[in-house]
VEXDREN-2710 file (C-alpha; in Angstrom, 1 decimal):
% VEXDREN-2710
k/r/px/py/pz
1/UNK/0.0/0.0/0.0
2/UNK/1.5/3.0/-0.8
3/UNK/0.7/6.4/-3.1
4/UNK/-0.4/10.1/-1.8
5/UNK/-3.6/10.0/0.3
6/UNK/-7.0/12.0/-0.9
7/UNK/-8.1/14.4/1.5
8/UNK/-11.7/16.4/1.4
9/UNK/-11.4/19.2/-0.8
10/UNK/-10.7/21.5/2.0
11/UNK/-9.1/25.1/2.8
12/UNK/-6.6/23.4/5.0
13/UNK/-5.8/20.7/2.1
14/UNK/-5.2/23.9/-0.2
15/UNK/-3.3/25.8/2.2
16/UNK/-1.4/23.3/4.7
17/UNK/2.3/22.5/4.3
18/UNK/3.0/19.3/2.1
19/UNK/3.7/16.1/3.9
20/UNK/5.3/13.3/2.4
21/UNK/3.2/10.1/3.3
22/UNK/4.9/8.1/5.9
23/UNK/5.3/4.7/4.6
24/UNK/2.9/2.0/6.0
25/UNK/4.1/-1.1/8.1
26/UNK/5.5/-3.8/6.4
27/UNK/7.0/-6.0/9.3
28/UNK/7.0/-7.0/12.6
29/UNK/8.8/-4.6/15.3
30/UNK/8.6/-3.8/18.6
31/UNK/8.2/-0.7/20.8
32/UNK/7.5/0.5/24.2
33/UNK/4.1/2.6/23.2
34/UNK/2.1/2.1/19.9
35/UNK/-0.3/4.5/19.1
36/UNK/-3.7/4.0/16.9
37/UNK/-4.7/7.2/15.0
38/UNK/-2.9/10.3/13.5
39/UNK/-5.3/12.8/14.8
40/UNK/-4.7/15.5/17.6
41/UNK/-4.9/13.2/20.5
42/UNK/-3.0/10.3/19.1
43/UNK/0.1/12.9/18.0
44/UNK/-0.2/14.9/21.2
45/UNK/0.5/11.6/23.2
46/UNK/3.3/10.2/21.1
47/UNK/5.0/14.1/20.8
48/UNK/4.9/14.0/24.5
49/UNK/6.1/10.6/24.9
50/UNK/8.9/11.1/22.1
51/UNK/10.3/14.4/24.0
52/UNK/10.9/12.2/27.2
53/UNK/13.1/9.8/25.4
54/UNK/10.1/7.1/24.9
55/UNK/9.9/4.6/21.9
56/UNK/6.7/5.2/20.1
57/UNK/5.0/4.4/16.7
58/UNK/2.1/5.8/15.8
59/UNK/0.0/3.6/13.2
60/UNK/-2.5/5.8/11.1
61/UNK/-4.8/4.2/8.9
62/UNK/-4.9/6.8/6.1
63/UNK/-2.5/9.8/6.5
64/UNK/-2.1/12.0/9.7
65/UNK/-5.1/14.6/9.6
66/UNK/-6.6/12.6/7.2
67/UNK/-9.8/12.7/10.0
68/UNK/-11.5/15.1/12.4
69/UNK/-8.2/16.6/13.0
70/UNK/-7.8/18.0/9.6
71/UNK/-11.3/18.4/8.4
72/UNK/-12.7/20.6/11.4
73/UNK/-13.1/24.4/11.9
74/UNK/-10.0/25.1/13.0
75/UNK/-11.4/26.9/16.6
76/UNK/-9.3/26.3/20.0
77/UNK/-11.7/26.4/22.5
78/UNK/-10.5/26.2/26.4
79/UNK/-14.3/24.9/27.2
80/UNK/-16.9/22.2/26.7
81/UNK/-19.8/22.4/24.7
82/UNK/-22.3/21.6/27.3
83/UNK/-20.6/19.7/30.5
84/UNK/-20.0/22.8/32.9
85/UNK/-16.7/22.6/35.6
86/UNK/-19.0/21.5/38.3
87/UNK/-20.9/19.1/36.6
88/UNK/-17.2/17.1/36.1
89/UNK/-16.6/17.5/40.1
90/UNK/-20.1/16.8/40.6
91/UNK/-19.7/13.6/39.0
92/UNK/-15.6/12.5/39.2
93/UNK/-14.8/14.2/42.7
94/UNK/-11.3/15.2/42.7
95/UNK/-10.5/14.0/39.4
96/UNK/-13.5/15.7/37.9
97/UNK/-11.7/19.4/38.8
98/UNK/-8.2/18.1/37.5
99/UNK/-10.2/17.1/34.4
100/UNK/-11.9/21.1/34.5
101/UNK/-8.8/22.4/35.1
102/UNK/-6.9/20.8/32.3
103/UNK/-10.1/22.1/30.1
104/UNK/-9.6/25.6/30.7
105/UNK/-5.8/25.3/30.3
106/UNK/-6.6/23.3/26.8
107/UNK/-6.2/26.4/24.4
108/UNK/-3.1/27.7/26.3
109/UNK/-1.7/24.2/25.7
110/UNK/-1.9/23.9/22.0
111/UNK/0.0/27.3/21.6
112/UNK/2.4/26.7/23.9
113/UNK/3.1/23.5/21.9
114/UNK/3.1/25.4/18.5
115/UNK/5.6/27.8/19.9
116/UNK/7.9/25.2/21.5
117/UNK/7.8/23.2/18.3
118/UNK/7.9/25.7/15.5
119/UNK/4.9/24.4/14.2
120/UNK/3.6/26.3/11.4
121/UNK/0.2/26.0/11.3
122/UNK/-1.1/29.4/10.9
123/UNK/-1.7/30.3/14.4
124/UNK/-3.9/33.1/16.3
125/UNK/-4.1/33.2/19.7
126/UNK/-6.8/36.0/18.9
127/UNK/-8.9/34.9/21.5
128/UNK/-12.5/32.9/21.7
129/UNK/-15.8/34.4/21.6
130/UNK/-19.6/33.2/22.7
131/UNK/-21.6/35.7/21.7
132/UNK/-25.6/35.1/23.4
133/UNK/-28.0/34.7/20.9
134/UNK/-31.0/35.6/23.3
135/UNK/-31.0/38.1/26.2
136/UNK/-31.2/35.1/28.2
137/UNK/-28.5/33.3/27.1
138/UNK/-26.2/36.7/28.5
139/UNK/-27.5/35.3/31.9
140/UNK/-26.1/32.1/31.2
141/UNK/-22.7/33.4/29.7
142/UNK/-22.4/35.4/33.2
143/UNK/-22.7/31.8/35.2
144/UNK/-20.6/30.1/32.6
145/UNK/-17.9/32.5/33.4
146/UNK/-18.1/32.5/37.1
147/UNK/-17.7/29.1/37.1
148/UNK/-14.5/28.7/34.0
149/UNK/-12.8/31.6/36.4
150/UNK/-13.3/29.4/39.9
151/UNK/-11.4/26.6/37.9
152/UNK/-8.4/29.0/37.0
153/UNK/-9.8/30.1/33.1
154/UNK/-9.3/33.9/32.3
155/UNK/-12.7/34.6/30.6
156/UNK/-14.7/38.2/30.6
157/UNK/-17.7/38.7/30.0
158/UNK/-19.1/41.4/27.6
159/UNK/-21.9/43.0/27.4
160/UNK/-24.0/44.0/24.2
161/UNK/-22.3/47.0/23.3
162/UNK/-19.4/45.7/23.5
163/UNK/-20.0/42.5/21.5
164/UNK/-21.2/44.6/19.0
165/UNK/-18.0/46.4/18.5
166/UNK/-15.7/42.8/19.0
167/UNK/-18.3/41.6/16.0
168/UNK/-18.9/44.3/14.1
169/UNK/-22.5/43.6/14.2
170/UNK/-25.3/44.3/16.8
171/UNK/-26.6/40.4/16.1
172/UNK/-26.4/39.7/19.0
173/UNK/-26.7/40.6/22.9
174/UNK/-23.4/40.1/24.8
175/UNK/-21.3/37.0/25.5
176/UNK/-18.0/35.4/26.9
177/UNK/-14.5/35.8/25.8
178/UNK/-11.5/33.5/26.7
179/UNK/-8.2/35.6/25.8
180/UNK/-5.9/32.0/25.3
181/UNK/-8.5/30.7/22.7
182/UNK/-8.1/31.3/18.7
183/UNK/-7.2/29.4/15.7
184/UNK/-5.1/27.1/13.9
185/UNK/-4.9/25.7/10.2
186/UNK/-6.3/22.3/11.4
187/UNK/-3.9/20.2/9.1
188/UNK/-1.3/22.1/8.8
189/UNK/-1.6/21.7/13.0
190/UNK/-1.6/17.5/12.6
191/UNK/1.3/17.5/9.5
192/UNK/3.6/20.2/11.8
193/UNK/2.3/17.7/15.4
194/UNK/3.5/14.3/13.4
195/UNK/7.4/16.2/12.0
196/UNK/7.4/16.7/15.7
197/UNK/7.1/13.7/16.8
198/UNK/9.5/12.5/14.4
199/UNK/11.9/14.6/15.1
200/UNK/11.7/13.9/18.9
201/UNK/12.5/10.2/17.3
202/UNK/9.3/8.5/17.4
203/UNK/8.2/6.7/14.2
204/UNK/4.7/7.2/12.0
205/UNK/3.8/4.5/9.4
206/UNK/0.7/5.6/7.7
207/UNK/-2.0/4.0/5.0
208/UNK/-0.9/1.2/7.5
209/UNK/-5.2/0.6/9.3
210/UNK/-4.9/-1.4/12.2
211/UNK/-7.5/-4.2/11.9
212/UNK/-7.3/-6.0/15.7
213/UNK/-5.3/-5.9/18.6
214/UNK/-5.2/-7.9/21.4
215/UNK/-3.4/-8.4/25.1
216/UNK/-1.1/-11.0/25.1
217/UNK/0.5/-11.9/28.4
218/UNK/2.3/-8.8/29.1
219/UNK/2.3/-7.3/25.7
220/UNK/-0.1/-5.7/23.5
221/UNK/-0.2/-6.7/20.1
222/UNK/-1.5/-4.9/17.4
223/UNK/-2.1/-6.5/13.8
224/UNK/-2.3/-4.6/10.7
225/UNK/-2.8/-6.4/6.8
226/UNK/1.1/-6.4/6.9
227/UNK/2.7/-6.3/10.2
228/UNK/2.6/-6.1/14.0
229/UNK/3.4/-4.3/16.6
230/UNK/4.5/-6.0/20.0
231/UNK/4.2/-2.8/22.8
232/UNK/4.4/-2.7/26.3
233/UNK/1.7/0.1/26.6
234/UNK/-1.6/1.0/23.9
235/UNK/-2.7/4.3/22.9
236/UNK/-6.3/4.2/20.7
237/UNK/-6.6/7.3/19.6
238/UNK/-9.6/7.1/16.9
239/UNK/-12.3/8.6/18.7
240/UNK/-15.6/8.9/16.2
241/UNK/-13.3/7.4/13.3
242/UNK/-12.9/4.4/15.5
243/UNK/-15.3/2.1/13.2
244/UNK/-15.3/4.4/9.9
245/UNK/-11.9/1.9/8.2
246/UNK/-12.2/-1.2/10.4
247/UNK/-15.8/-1.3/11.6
248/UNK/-15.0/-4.2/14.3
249/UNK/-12.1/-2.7/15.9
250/UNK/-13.3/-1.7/18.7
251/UNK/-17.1/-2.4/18.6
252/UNK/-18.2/-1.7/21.5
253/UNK/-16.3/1.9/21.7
254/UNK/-17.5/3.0/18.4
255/UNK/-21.1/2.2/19.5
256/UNK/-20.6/4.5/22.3
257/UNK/-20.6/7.6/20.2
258/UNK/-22.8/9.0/17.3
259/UNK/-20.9/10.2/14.5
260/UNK/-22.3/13.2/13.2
261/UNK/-21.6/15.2/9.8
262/UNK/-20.1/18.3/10.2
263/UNK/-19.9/20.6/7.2
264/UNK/-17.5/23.3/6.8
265/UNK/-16.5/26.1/4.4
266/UNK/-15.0/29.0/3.0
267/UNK/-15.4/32.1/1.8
268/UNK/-13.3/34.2/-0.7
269/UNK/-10.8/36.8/1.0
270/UNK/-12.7/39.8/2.4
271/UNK/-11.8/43.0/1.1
272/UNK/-9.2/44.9/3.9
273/UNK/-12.5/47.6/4.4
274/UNK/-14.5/45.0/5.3
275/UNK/-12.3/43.0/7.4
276/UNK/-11.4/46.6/9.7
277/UNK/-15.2/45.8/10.5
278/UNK/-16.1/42.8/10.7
279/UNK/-14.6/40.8/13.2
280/UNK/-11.7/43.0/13.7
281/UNK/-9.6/41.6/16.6
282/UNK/-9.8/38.1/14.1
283/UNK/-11.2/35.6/17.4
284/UNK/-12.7/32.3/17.0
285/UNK/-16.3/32.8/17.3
286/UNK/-19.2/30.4/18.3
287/UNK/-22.4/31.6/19.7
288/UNK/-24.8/29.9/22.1
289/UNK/-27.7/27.9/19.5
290/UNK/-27.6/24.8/19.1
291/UNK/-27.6/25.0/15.8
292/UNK/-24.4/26.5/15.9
293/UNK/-23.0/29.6/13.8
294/UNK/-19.6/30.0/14.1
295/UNK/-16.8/31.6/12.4
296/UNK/-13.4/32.8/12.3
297/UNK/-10.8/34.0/9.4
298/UNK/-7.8/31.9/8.5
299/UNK/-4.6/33.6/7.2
300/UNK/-5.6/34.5/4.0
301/UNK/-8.6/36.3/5.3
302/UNK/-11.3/34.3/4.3
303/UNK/-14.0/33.7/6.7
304/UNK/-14.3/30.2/8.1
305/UNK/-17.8/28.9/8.6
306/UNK/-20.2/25.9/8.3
307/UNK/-23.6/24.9/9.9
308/UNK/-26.1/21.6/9.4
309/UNK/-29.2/20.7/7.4
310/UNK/-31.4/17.4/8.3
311/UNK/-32.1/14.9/5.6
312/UNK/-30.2/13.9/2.6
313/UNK/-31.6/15.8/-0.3
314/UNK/-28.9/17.9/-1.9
315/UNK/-27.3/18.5/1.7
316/UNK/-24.4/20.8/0.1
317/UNK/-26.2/22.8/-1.9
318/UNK/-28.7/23.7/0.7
319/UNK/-25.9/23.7/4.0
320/UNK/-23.9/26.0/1.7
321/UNK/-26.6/28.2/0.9
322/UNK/-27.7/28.1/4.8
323/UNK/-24.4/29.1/5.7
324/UNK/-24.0/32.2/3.4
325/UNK/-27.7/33.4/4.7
326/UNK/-26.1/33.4/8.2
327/UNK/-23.7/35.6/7.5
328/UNK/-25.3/38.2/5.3
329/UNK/-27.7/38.3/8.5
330/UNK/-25.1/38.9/10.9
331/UNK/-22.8/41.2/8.7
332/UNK/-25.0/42.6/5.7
333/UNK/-22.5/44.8/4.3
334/UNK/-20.7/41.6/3.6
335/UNK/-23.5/40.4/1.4
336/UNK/-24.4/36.7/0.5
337/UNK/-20.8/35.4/0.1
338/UNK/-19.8/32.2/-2.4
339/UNK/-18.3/29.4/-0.6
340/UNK/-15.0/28.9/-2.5
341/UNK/-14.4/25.6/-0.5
342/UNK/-17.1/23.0/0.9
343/UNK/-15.9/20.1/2.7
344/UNK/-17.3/17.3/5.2
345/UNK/-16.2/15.1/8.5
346/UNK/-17.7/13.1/11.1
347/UNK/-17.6/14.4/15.0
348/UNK/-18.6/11.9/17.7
349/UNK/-21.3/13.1/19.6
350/UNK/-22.7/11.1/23.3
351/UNK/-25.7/11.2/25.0
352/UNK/-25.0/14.1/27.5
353/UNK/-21.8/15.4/26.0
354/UNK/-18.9/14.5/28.3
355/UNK/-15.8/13.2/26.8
356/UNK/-15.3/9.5/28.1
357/UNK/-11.5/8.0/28.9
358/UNK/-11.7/4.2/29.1
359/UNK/-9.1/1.5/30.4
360/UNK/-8.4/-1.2/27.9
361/UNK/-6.6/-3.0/30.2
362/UNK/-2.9/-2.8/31.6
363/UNK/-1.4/0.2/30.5
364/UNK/-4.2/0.5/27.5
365/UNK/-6.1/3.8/26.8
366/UNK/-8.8/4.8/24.8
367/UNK/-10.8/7.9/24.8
368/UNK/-14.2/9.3/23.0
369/UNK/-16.8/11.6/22.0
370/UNK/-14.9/15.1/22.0
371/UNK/-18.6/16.9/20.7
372/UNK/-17.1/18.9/18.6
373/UNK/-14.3/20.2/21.2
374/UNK/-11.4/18.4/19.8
375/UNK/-8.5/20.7/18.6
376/UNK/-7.9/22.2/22.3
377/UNK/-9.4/18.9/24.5
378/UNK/-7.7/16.7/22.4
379/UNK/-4.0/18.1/22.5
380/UNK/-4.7/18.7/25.8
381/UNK/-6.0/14.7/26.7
382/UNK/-2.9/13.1/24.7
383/UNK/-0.7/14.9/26.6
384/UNK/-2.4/13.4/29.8
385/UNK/-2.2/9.8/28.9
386/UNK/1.2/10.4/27.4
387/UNK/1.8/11.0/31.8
388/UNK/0.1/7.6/32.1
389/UNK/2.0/5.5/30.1
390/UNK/4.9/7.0/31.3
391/UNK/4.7/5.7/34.7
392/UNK/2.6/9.0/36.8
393/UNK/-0.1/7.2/38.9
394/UNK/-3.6/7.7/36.9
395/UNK/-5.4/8.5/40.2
396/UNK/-3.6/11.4/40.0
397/UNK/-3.5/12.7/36.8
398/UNK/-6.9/14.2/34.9
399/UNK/-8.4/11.0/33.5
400/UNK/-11.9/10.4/34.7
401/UNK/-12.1/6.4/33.8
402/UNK/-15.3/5.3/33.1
403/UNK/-16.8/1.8/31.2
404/UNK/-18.1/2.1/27.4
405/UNK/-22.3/2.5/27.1
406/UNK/-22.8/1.8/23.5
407/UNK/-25.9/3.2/22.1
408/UNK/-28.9/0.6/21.9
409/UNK/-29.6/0.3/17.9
410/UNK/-26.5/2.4/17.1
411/UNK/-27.5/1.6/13.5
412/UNK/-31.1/3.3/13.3
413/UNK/-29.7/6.2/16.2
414/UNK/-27.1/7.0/13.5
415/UNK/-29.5/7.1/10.6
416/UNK/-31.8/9.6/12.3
417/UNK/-28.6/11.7/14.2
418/UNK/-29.6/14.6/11.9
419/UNK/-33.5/14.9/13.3
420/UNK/-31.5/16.4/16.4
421/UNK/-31.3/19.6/14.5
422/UNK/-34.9/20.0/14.5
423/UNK/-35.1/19.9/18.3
424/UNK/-31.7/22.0/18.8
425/UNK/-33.8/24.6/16.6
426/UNK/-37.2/24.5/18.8
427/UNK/-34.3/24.5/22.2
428/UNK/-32.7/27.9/20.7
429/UNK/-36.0/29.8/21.0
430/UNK/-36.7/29.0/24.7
431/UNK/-34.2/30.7/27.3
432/UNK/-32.9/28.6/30.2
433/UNK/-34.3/28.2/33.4
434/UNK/-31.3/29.5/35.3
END
């Protein structure tokens, strides 16, 4: 198996730096940590376990970014969509506020990585912005922020007038902003992650899908269609991608999230005059709906959006046309933009929208269902299991362990994922009882 890798016909795949494939396994070898997935998480642990002097392979069944990691918006986000800081010591104790904590530093950790690195991958760290889409909401961006800043995030809270000149537009009513948040070219992110952990002397095969693994005695072993990999300690790192090449890899995990199709695009460059209005201080911007508009500019200065549609009839003519109505009604002066760029990618989506970290067994980790957090939360998480594997007690690290719940009739839940707009719609109109 070899030959260059087709990506989605994305921005980032325009834009990002050329990689040159990895070559995929083609023997047997041993290691002390073998990692399953190119994403975010996946690099993030084997980068951190590289720097220490630790002997990892990552095994990446396409090309690194090939997945979420390279396909998503491109936002670092130091919060959660829905899962608030108390609700994780409410649940996890102890390591519920490590897990917070870790959260809220998420954004600060990507950037520090990209500097440390040299990583070009088109960084801002411009900020993140939640504008309210209701007076109502503003209420519950005030208790959002009182409760980030108890668990050590800098985060402000801005009133309408203020949001409007942040925007550019008097859309909407006020909102939260998180300073360390901003942005990254998404691929170029994962391509600069994997050169580092090369570097660092860790060792990537890609096009190289991993189609079983296994504990045996004190060994894991990891089989792809033309080698293995004999490791002390397992990484899975595949999160809603964990089914998509080798649906019974991991079964049970990949039943325990709902992948859901995110769609993404891009406008051409806005003219300079427009850009000194719109959006001027260039944050990463993500309001409160559930049906989600969001936004941000990359380095070329072409806005960065997306949205949803339910059902299947002509999904990217209509979420592309959906998307440029949202943002001639927030910025009218900007008109109904073309999308030059229109690209798709799963996320993995749970019941209530906490990320889950699951044991394997001896020194085996899995994690999943990042809802739609993954750049920052997933740098952030493979940096904490890299502590794992290393030897650091996981009682004390971040690492809230919980057993897989598959979905009951994952099949037909799948199938109808995209209903959940319609009720995320009828949610936006109603204001929270706070």
């Amino acid at each position: 198996m070899s030959g260059k890798v087709a990506f989605p016909p994305s921005i980032w795949a325009a834009t990002a730096p050329e990689r040159v494939t990895a070559p995929h396994l083609k023997t047997d070898i041993e290691t002390d940590t073998v990692v399953i997935g190119g994403g975010f998480s996946g690099l993030s642990a084997a980068l951190h376990l590289a720097r220490e002097g630790g002997n990892v392979v990552v095994l990446e069944g396409e090309a690194v970014g090939w997945g979420a990691s390279g396909r998503n918006n491109g936002q670092v986000i130091p919060t959660l969509t829905s899962a608030e800081p108390d609700a994780w010591v409410g649940r996890y104790g102890e390591t519920g506020r490590r897990f917070a904590e870790m959260i809220g530093q998420s954004a600060a950790t990507v950037f520090d990585i990209i500097r440390r690195e040299g990583i070009n991958a088109e960084a801002e760290q411009a900020g993140w912005f939640q504008p309210a889409h209701s007076p109502g909401r503003v209420k519950l961006m005030q208790k959002r922020a009182e409760a980030w800043t108890r668990f050590g995030l800098d985060i402000e809270v801005l009133d309408r007038a203020q949001t409007t000149d942040l925007l550019g537009s008097d859309f909407w009513y006020g909102g939260i902003l998180a300073p360390s948040g901003g942005h990254i070219n998404p691929l170029a992110l994962a391509r600069g992650l994997a050169r580092a952990v090369e570097h660092h002397g860790g060792t990537i095969y890609e096009q190289s899908p991993v189609q079983r693994f296994e504990r045996v005695g004190s060994e894991w072993v990891v089989m792809t269609h033309h080698g293995r990999v004999r490791a002390r300690s397992l990484i899975l790192a595949t999160n809603t991608y964990t089914g998509e090449l080798v649906p019974k890899l991991a079964s049970k995990l990949a039943r325990s999230v709902v992948p859901v199709l995110s769609w993404q695009m891009s406008t051409p460059p806005v003219s300079d005059n427009l850009r000194a209005k719109i959006l001027p201080g260039r944050q990463a911007v993500s309001d409160t709906r559930g049906d989600l508009r969001f936004f941000r500019y990359d380095a070329r200065n072409r806005l960065i959006t997306g949205g949803a549609v339910m059902g299947s009839w002509k999904v990217e003519e209509r979420v592309r046309a959906k998307a440029a109505r949202n943002l001639a009604e927030a910025f009218p002066e900007l008109g109904v933009p073309e999308m030059t760029h229109v690209w798709s990618g799963y996320i993995g989506m749970n019941w209530d929208r906490f990320p889950r970290v699951h044991s394997l067994g001896p020194n085996g980790w899995a994690w999943m269902g990042f809802n739609g957090r993954g750049v920052a939360l997933g740098v952030a998480l493979g940096r904490e299991v890299a502590r794992a594997v290393a030897g650091e007690d996981p009682r004390g690290l971040a690492l809230p362990v919980t057993e897989p719940h598959p979905f009951p009739l994952h099949s037909v839940v799948r199938r109808f994922a995209p209903t959940y707009l319609a009720w995320l719609r009828r949610k936006d109109l109603v204001d929270p009882k706070l």
